[in-house]
mmCIF file as gemmi writes it, N, C-alpha and C atoms, coordinates in Angstrom:
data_model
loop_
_atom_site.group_PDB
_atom_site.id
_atom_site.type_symbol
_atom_site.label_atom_id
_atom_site.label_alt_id
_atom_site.label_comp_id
_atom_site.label_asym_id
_atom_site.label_entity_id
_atom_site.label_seq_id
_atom_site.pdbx_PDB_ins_code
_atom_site.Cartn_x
_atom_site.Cartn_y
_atom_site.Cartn_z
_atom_site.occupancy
_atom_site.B_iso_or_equiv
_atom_site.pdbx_formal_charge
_atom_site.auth_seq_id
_atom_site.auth_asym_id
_atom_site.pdbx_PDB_model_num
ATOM 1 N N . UNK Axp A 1 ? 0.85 -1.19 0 1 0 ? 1 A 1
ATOM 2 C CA . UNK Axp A 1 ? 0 0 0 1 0 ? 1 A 1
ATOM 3 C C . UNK Axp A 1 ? 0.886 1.241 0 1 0 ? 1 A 1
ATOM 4 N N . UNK Axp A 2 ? 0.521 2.298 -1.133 1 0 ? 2 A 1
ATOM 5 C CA . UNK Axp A 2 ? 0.721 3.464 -1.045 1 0 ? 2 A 1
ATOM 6 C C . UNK Axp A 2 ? 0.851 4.384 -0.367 1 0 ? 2 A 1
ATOM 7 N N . UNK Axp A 3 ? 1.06 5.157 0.762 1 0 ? 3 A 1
ATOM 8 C CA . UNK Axp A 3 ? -0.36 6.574 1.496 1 0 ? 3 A 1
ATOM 9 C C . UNK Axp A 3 ? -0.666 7.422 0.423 1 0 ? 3 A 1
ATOM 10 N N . UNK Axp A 4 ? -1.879 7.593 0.643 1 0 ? 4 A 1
ATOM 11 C CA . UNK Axp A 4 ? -2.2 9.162 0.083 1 0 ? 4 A 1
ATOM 12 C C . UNK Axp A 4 ? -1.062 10.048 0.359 1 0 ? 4 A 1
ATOM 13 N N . UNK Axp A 5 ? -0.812 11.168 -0.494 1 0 ? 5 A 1
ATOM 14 C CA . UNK Axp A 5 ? -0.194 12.134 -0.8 1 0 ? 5 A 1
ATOM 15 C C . UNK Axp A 5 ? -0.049 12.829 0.528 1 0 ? 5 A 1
ATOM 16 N N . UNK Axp A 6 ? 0.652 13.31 1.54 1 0 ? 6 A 1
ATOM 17 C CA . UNK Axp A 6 ? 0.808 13.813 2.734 1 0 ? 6 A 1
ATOM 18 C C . UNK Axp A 6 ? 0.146 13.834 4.405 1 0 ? 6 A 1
ATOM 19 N N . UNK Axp A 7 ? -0.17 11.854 3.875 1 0 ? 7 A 1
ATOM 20 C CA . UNK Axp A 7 ? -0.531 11.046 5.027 1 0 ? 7 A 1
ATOM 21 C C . UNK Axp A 7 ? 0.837 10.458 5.292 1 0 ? 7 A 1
ATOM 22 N N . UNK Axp A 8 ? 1.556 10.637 6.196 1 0 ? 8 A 1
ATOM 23 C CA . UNK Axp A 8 ? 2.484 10.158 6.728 1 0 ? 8 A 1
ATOM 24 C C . UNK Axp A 8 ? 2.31 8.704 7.279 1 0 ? 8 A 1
ATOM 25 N N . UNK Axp A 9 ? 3.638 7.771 6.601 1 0 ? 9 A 1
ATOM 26 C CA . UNK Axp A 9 ? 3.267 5.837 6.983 1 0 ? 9 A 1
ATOM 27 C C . UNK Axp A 9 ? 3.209 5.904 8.376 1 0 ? 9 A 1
ATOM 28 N N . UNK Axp A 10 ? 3.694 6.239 8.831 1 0 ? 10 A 1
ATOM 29 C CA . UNK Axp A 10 ? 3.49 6.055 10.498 1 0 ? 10 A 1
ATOM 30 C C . UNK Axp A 10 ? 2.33 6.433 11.44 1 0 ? 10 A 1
ATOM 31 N N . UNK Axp A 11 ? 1.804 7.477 10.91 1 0 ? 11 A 1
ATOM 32 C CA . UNK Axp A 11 ? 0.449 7.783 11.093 1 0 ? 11 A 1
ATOM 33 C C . UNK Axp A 11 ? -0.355 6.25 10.843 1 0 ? 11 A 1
ATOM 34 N N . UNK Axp A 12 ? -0.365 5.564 9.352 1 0 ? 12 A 1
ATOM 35 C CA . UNK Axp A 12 ? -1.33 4.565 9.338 1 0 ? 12 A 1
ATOM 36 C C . UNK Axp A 12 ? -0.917 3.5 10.641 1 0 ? 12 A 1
ATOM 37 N N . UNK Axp A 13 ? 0.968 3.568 10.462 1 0 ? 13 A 1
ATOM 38 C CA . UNK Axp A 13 ? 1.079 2.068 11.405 1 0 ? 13 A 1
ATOM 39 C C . UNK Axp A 13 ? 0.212 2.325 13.128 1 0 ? 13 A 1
ATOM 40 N N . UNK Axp A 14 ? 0.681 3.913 13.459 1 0 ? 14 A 1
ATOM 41 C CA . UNK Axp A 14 ? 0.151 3.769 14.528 1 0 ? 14 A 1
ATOM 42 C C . UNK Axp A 14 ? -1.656 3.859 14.56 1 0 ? 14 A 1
ATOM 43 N N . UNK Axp A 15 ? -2.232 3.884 13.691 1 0 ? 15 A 1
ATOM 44 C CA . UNK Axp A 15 ? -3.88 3.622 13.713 1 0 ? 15 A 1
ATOM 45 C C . UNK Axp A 15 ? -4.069 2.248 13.617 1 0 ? 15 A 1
ATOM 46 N N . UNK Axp A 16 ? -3.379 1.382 13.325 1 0 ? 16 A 1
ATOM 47 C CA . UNK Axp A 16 ? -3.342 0.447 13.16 1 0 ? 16 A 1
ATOM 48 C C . UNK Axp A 16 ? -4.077 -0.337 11.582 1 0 ? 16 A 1
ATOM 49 N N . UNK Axp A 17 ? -4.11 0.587 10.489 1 0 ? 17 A 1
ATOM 50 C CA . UNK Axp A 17 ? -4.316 0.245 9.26 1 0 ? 17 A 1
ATOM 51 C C . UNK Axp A 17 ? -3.542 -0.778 8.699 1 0 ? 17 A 1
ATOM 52 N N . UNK Axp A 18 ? -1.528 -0.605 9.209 1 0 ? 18 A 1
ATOM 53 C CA . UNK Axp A 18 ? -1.214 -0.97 8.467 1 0 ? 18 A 1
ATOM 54 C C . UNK Axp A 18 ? -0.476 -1.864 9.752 1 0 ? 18 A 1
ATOM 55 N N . UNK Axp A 19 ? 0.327 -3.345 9.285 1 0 ? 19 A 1
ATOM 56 C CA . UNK Axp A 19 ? 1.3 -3.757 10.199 1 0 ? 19 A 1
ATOM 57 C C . UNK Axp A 19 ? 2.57 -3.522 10.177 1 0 ? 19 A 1
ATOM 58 N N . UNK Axp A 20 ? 3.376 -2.866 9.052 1 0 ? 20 A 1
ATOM 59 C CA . UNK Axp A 20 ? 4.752 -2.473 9.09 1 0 ? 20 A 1
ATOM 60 C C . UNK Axp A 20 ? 4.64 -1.493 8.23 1 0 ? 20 A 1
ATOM 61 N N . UNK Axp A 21 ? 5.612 -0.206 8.564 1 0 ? 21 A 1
ATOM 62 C CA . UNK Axp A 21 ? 5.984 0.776 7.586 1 0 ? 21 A 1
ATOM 63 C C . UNK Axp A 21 ? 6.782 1.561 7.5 1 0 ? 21 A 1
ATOM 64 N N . UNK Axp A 22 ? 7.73 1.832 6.786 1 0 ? 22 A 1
ATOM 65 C CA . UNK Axp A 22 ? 8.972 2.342 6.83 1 0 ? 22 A 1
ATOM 66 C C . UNK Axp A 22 ? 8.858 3.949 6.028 1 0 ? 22 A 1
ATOM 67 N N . UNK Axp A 23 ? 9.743 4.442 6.959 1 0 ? 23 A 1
ATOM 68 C CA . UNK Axp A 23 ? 9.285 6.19 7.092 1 0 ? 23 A 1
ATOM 69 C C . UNK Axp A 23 ? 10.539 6.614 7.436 1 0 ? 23 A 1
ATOM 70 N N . UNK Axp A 24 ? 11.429 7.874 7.214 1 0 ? 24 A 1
ATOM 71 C CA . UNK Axp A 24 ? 12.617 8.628 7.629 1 0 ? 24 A 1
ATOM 72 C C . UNK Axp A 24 ? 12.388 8.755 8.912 1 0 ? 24 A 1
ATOM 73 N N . UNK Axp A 25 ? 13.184 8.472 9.848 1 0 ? 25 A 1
ATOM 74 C CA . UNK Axp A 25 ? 13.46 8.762 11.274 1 0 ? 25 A 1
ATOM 75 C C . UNK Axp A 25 ? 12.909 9.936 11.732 1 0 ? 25 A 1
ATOM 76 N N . UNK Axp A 26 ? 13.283 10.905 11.165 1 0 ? 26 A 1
ATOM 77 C CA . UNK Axp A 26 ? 13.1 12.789 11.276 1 0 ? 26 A 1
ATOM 78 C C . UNK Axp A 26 ? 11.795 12.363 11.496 1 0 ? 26 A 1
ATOM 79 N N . UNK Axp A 27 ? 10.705 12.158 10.751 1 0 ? 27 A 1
ATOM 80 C CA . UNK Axp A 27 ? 9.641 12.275 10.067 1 0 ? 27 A 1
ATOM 81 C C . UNK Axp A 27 ? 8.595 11.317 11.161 1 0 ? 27 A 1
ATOM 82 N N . UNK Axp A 28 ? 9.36 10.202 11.467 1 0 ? 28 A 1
ATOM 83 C CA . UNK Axp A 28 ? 8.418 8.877 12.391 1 0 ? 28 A 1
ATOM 84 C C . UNK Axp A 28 ? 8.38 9.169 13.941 1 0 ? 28 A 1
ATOM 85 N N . UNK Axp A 29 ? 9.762 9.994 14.35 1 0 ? 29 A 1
ATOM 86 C CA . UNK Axp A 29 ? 9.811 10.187 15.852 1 0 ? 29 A 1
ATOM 87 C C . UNK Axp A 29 ? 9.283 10.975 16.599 1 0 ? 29 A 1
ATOM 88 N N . UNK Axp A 30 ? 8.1 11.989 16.185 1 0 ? 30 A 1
ATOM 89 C CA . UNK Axp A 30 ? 7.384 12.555 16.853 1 0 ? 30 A 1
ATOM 90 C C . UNK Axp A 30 ? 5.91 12.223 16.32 1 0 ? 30 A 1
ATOM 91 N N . UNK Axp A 31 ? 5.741 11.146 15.85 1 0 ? 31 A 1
ATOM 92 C CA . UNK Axp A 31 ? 4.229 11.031 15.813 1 0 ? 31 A 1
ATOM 93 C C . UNK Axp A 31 ? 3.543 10.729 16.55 1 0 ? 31 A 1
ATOM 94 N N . UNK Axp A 32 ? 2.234 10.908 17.54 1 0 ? 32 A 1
ATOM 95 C CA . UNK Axp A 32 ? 1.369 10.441 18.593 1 0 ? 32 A 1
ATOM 96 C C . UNK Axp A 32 ? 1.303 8.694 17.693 1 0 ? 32 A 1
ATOM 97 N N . UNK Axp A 33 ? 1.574 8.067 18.942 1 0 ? 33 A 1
ATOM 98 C CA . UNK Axp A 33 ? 1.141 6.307 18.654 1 0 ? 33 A 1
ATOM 99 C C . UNK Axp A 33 ? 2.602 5.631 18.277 1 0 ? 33 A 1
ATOM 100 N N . UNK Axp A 34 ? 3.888 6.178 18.165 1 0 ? 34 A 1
ATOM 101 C CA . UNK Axp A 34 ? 4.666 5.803 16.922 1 0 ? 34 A 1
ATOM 102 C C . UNK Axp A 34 ? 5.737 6.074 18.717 1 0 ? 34 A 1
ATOM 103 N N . UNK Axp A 35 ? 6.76 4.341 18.76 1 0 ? 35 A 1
ATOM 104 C CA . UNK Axp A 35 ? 7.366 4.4 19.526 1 0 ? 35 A 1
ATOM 105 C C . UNK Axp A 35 ? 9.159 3.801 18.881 1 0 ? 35 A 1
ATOM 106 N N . UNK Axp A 36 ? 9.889 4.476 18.187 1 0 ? 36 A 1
ATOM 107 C CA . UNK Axp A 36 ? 10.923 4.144 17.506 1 0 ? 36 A 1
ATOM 108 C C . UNK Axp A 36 ? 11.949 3.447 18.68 1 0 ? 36 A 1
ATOM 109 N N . UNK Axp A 37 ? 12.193 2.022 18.19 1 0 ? 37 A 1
ATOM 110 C CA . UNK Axp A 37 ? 12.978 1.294 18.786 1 0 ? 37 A 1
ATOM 111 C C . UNK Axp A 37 ? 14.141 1.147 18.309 1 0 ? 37 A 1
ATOM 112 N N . UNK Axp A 38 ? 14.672 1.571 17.291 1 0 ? 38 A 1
ATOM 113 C CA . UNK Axp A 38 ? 15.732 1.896 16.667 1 0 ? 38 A 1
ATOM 114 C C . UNK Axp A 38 ? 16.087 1.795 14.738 1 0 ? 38 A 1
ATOM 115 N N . UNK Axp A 39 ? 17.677 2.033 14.804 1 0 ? 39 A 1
ATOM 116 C CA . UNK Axp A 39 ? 17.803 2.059 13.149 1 0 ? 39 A 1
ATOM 117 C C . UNK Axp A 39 ? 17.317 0.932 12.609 1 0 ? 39 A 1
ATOM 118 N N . UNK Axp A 40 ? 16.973 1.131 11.317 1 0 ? 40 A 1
ATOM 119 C CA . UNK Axp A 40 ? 17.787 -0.428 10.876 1 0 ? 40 A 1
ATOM 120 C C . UNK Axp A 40 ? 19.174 -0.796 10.78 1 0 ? 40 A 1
ATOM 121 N N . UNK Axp A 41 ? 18.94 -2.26 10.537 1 0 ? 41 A 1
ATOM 122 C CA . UNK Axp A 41 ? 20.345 -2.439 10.332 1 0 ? 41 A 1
ATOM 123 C C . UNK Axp A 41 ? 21.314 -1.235 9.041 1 0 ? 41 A 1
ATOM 124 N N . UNK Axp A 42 ? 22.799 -1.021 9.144 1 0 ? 42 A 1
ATOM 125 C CA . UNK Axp A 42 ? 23.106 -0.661 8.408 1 0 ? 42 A 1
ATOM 126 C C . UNK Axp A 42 ? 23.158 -0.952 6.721 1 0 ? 42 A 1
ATOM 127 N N . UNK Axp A 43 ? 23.164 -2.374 6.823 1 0 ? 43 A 1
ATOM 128 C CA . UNK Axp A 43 ? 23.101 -2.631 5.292 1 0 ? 43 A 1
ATOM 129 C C . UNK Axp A 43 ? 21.736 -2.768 4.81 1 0 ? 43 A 1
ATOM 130 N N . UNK Axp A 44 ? 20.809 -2.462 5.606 1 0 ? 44 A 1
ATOM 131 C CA . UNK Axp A 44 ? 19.449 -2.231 4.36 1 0 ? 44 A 1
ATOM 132 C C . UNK Axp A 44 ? 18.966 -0.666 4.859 1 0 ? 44 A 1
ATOM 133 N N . UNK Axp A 45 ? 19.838 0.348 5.385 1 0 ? 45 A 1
ATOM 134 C CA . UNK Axp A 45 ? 19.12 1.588 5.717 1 0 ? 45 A 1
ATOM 135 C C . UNK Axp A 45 ? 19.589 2.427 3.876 1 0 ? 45 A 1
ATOM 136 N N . UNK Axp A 46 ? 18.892 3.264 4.043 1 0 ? 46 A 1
ATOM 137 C CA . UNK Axp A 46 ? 18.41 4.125 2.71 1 0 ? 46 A 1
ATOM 138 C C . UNK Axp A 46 ? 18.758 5.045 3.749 1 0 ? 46 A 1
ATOM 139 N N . UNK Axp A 47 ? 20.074 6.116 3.332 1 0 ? 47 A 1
ATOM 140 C CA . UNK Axp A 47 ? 20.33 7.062 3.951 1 0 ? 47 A 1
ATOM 141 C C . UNK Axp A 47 ? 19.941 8.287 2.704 1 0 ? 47 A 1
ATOM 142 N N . UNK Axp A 48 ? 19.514 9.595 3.285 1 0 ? 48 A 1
ATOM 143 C CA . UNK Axp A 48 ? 19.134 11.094 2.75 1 0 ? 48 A 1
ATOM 144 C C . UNK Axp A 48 ? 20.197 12.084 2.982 1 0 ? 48 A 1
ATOM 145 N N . UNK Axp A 49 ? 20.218 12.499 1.656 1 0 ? 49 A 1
ATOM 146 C CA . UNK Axp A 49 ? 21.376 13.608 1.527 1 0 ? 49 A 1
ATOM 147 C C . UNK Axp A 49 ? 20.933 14.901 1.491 1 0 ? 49 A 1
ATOM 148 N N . UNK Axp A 50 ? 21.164 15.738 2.243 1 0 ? 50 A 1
ATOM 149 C CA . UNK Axp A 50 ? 20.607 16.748 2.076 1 0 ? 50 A 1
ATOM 150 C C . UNK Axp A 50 ? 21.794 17.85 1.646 1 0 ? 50 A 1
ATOM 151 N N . UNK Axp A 51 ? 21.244 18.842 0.357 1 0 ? 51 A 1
ATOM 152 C CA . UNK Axp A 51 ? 22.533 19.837 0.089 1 0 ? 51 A 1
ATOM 153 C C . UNK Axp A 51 ? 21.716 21.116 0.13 1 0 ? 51 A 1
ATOM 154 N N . UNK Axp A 52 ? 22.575 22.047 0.037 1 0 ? 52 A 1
ATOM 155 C CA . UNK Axp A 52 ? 22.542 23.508 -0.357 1 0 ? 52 A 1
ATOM 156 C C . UNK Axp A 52 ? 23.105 24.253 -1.263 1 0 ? 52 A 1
ATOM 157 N N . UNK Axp A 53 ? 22.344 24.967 -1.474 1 0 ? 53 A 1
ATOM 158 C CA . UNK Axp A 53 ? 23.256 25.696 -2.634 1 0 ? 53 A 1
ATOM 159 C C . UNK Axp A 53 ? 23.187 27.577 -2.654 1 0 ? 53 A 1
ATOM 160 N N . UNK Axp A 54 ? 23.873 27.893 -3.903 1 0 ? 54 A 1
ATOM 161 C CA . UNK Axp A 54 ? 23.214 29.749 -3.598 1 0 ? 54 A 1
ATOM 162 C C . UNK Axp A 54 ? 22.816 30.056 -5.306 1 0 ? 54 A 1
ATOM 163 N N . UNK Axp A 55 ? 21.668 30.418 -5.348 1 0 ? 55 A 1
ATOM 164 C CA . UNK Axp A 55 ? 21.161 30.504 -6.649 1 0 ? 55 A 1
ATOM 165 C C . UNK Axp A 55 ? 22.378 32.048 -7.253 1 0 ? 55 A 1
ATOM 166 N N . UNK Axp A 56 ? 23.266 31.998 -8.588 1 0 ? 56 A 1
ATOM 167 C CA . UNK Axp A 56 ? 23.906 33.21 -8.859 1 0 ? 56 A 1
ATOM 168 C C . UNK Axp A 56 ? 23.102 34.22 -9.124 1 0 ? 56 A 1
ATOM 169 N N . UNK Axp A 57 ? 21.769 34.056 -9.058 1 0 ? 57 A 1
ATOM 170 C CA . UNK Axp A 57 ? 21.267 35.715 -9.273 1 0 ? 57 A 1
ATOM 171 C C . UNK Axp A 57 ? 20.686 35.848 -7.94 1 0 ? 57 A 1
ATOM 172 N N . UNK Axp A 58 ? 21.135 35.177 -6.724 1 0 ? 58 A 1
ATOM 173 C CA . UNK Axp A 58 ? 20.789 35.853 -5.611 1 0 ? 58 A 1
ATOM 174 C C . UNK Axp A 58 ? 20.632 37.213 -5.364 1 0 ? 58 A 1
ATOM 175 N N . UNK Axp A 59 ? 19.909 37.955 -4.636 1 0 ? 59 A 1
ATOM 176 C CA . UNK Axp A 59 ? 20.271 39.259 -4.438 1 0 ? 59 A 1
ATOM 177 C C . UNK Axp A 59 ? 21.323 39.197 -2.692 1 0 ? 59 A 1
ATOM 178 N N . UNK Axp A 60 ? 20.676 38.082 -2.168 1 0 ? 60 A 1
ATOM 179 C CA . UNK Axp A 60 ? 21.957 38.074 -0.382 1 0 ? 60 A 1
ATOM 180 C C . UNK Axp A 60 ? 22.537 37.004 -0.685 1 0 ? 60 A 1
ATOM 181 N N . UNK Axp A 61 ? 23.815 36.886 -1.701 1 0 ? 61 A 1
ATOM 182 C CA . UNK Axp A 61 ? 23.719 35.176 -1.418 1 0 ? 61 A 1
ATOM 183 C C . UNK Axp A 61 ? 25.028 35.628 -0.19 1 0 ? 61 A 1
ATOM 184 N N . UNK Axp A 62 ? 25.564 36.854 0.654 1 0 ? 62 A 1
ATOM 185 C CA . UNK Axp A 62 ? 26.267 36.764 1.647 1 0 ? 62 A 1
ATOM 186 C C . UNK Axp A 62 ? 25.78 35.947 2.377 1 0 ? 62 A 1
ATOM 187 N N . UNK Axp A 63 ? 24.61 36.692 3.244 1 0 ? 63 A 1
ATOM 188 C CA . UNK Axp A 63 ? 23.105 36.085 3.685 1 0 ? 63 A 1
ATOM 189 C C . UNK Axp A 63 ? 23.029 34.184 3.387 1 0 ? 63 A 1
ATOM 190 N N . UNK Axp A 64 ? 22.796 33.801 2.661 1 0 ? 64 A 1
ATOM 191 C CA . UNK Axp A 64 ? 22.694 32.695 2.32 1 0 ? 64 A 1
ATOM 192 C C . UNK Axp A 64 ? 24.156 31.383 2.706 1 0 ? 64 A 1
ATOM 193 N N . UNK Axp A 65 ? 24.981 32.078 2.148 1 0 ? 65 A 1
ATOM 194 C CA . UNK Axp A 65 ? 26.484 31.384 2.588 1 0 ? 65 A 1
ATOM 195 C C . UNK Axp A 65 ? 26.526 31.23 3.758 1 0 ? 65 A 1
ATOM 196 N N . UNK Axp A 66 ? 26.128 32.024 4.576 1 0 ? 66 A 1
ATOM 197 C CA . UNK Axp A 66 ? 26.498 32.326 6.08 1 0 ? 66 A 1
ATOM 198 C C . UNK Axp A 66 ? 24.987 31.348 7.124 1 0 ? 66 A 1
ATOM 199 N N . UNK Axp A 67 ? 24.057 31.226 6.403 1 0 ? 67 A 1
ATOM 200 C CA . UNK Axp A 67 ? 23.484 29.683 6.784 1 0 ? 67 A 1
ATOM 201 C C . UNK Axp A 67 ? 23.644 28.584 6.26 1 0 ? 67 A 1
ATOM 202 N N . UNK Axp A 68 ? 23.951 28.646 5.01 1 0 ? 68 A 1
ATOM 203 C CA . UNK Axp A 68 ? 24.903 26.871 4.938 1 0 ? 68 A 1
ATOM 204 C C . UNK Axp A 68 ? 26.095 27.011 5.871 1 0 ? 68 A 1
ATOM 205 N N . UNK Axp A 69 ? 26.788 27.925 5.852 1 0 ? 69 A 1
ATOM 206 C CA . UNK Axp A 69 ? 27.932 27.069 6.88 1 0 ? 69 A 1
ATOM 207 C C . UNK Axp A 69 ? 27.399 27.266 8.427 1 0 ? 69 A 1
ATOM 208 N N . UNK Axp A 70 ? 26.041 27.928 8.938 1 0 ? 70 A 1
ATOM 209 C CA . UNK Axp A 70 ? 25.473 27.687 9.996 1 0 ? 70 A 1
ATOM 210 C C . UNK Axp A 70 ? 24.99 26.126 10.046 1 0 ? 70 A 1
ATOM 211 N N . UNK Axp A 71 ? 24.561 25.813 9.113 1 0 ? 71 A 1
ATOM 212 C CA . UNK Axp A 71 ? 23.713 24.486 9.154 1 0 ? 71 A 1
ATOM 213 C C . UNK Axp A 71 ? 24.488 23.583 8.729 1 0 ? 71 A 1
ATOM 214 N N . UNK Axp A 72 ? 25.794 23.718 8.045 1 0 ? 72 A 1
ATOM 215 C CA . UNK Axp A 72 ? 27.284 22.863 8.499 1 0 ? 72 A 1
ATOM 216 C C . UNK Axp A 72 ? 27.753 22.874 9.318 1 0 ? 72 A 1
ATOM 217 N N . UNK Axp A 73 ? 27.627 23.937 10.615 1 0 ? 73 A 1
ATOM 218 C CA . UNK Axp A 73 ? 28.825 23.857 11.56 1 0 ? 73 A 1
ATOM 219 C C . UNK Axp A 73 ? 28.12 22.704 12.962 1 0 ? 73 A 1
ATOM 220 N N . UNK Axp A 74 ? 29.305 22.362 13.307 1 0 ? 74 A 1
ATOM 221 C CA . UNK Axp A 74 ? 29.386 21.982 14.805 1 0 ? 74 A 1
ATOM 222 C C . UNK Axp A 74 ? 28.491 22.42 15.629 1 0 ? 74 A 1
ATOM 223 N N . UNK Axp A 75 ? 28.174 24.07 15.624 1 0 ? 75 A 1
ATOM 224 C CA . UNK Axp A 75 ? 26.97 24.35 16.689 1 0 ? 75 A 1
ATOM 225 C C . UNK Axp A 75 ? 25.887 23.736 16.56 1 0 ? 75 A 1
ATOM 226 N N . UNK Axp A 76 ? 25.181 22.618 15.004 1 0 ? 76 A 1
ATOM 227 C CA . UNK Axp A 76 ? 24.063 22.535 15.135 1 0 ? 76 A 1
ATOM 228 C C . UNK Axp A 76 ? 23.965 21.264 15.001 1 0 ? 76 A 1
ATOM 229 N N . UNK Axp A 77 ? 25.275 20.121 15.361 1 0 ? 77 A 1
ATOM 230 C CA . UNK Axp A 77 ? 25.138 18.785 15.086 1 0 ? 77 A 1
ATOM 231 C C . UNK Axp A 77 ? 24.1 17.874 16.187 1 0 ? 77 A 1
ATOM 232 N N . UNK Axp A 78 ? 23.925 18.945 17.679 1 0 ? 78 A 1
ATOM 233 C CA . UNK Axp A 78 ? 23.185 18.068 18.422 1 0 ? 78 A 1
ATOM 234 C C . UNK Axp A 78 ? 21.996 18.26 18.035 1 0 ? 78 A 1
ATOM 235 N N . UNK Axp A 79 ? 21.252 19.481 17.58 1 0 ? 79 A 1
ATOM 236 C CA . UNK Axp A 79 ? 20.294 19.557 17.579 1 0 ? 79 A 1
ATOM 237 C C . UNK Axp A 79 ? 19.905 19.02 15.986 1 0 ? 79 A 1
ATOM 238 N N . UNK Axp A 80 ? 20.522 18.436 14.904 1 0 ? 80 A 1
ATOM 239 C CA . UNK Axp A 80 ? 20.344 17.551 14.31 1 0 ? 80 A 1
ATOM 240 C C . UNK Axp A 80 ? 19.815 16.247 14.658 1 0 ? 80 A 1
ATOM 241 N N . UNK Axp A 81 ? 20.627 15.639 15.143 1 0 ? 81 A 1
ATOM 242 C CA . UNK Axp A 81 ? 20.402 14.305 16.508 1 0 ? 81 A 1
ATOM 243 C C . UNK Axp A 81 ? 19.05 14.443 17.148 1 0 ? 81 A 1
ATOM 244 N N . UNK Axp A 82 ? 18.92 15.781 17.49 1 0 ? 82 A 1
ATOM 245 C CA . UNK Axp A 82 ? 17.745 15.655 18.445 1 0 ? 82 A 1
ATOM 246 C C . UNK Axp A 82 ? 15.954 15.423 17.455 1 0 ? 82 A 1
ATOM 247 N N . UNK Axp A 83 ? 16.445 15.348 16.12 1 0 ? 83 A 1
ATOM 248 C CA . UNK Axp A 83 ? 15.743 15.361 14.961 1 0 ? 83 A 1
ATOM 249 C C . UNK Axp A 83 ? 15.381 14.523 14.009 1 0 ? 83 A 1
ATOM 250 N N . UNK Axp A 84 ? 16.622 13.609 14.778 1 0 ? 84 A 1
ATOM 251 C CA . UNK Axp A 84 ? 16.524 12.31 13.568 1 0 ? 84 A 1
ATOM 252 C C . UNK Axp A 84 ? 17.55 12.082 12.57 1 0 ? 84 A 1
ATOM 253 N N . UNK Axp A 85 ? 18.382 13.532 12.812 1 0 ? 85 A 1
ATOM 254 C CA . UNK Axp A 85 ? 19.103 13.376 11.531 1 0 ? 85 A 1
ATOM 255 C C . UNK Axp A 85 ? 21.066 13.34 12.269 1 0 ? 85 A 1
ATOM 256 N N . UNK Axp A 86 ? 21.622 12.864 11.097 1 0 ? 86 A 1
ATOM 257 C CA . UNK Axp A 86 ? 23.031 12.876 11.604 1 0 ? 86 A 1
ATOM 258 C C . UNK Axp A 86 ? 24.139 13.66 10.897 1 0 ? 86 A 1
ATOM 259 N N . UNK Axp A 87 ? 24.573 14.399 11.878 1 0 ? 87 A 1
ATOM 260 C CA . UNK Axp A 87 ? 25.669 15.222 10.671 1 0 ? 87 A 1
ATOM 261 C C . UNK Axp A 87 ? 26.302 14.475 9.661 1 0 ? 87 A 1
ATOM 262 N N . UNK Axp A 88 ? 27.02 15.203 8.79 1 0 ? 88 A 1
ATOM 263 C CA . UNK Axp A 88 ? 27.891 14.794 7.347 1 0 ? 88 A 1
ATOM 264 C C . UNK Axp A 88 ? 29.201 14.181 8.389 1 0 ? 88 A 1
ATOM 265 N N . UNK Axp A 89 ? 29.442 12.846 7.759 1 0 ? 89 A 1
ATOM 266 C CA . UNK Axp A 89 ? 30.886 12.547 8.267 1 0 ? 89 A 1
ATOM 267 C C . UNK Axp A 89 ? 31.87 12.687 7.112 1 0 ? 89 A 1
């Protein structure tokens, strides 16, 4: 089964529609009903890359540079974690 378009799988697992469903961490760990017991294993996890960029006809791309390397730096690796997600190694 599919979900509809911005029914989140974990939503169904915890109504109990569905019996298994696999969903991004970020995305599954704060749902009411939804109790994450951990990763999967490493060799069948589907890891997400997330990038940035600065469009050249920016009008701030100062502005812009200066939150990618906010949202690269060290100050924000715990509160990544606290999200689901894991810094770039």
């Amino acid at each position: 089964m599919v979900p509809p378009p911005g029914v989140p799988v974990g939503s169904l697992v915890a109504a109990g529609k569905v019996a298994l469903g696999f969903q991004q961490l970020s995305e599954l760990m704060n749902l009411e009903g939804i109790a994450v017991l951990g990763p999967l294993p490493a060799a069948i996890q589907t890891l997400t890359v997330f990038s940035g960029g600065i469009c050249s006809a920016s009008s701030r791309p100062d502005e812009a540079r200066a939150l990618l390397q906010f949202m690269a730096s060290a100050q924000v690796i715990d509160m990544k974690r606290q999200h689901g997600m894991e810094p770039p190694r």
